[in-house]
DRENFI-797351 format. One line per 10 residues: number of its first residue (from 0); for each residue x, y, z of N, C-alpha, C. Coordinates in steps of 0.1 Angstrom, whole numbers. Layout:
NUM) X Y Z X Y Z X Y Z ~ ...
***
This chain:
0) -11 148 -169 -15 144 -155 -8 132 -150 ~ -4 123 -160 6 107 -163 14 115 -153 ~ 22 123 -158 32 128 -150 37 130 -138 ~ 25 133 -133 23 143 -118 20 129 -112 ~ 17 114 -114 24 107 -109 36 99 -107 ~ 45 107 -115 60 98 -114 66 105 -102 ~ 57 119 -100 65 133 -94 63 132 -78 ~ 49 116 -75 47 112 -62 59 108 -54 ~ 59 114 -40 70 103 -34 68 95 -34 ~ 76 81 -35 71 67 -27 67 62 -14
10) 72 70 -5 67 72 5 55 69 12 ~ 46 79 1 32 83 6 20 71 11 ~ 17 65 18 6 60 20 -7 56 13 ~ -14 43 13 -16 41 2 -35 41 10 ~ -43 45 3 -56 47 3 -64 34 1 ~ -79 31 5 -85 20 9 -83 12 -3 ~ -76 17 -14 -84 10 -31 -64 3 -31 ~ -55 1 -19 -46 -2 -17 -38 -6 -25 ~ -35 5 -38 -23 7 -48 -16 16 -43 ~ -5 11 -38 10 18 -37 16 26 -50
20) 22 42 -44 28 43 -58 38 36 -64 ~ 48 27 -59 59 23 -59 50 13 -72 ~ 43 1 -71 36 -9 -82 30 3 -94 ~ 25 8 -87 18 22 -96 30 25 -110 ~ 39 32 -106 47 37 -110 54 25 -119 ~ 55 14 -116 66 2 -123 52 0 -132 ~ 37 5 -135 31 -6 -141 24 13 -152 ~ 26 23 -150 26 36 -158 25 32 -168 ~ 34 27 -172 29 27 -192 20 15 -197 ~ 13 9 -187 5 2 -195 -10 8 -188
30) -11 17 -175 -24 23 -169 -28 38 -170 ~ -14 40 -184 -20 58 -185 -26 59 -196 ~ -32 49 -203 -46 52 -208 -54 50 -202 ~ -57 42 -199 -69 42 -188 -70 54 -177 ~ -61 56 -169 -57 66 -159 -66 83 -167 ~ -58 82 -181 -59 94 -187 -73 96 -193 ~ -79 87 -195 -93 84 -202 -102 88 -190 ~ -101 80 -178 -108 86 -160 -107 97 -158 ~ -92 105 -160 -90 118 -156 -97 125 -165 ~ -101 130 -178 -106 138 -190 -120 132 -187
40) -127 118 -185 -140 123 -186 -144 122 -175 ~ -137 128 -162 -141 135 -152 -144 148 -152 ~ -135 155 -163 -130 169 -164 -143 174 -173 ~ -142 167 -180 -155 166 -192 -169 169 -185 ~ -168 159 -178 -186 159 -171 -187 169 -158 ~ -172 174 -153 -173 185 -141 -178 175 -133 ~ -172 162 -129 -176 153 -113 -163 146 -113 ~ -161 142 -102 -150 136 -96 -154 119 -86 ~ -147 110 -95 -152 100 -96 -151 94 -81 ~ -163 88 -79 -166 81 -65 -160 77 -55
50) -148 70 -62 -137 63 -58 -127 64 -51 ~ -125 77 -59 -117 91 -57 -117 95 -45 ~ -132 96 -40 -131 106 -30 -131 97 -12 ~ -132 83 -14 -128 71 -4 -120 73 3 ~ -121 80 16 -110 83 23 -106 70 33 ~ -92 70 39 -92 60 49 -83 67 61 ~ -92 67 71 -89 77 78 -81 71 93 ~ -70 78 95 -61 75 104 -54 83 110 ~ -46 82 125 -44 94 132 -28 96 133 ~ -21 106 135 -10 109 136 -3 116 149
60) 3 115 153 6 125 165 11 137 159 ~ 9 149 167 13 162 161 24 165 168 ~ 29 158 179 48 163 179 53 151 186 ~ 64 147 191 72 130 192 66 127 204 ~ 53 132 215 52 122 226 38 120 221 ~ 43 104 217 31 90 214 21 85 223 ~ 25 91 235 23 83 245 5 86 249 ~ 6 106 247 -5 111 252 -16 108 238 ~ -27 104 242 -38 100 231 -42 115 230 ~ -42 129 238 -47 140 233 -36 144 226
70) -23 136 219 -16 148 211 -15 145 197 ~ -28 138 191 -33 129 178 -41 135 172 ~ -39 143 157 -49 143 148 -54 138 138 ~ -66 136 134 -70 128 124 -65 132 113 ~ -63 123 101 -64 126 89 -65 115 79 ~ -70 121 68 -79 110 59 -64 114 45 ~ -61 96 43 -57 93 36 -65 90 22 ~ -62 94 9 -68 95 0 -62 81 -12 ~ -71 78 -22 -58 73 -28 -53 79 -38 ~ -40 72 -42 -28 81 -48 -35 79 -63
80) -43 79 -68 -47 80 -87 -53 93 -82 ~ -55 97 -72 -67 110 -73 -62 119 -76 ~ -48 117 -66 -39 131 -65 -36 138 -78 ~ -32 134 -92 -29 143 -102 -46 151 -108 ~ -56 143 -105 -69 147 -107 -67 160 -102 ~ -65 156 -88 -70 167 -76 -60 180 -76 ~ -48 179 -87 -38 188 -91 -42 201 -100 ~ -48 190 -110 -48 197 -123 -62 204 -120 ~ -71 202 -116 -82 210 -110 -82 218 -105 ~ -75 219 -94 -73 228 -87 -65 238 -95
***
């Protein structure tokens, strides 16, 4: 599941718990024990940890005119440790 974070863009937007993948990624080999120890006894106990599920929610326009506030939909940004959780579960 280590993995399925290298495989994040950098891009992506970073969630309330505000770890970027970009630091994420440069700091992997010393947070995928830990990472891997969260993911397995999440899996273990069948729950998905608290933290995890902390959305920060913000709006986007759905085609290039910004202007109109009715052409905005919400969406909840998650943070990026969840995502390989939220992979391999599924």
């Amino acid at each position: 599941m280590v993995e399925d974070l290298k495989n994040i863009p950098n891009n992506k937007a970073t969630g309330l718990d505000r770890i970027g993948i970009k630091p994420l990624k440069v700091a992997l080999n010393a947070v995928a024990p830990s990472l891997t120890h969260i993911y397995n006894a999440g899996i273990a106990s069948s729950s998905f940890p608290d933290n995890f599920k902390r959305a920060k929610p913000t709006t986007v326009p759905k085609n290039n005119s910004i202007h109109d506030r009715n052409n905005y939909h919400p969406i909840s940004i998650l943070p990026v440790i969840c995502k390989p959780l939220e992979r391999h579960v599924a």
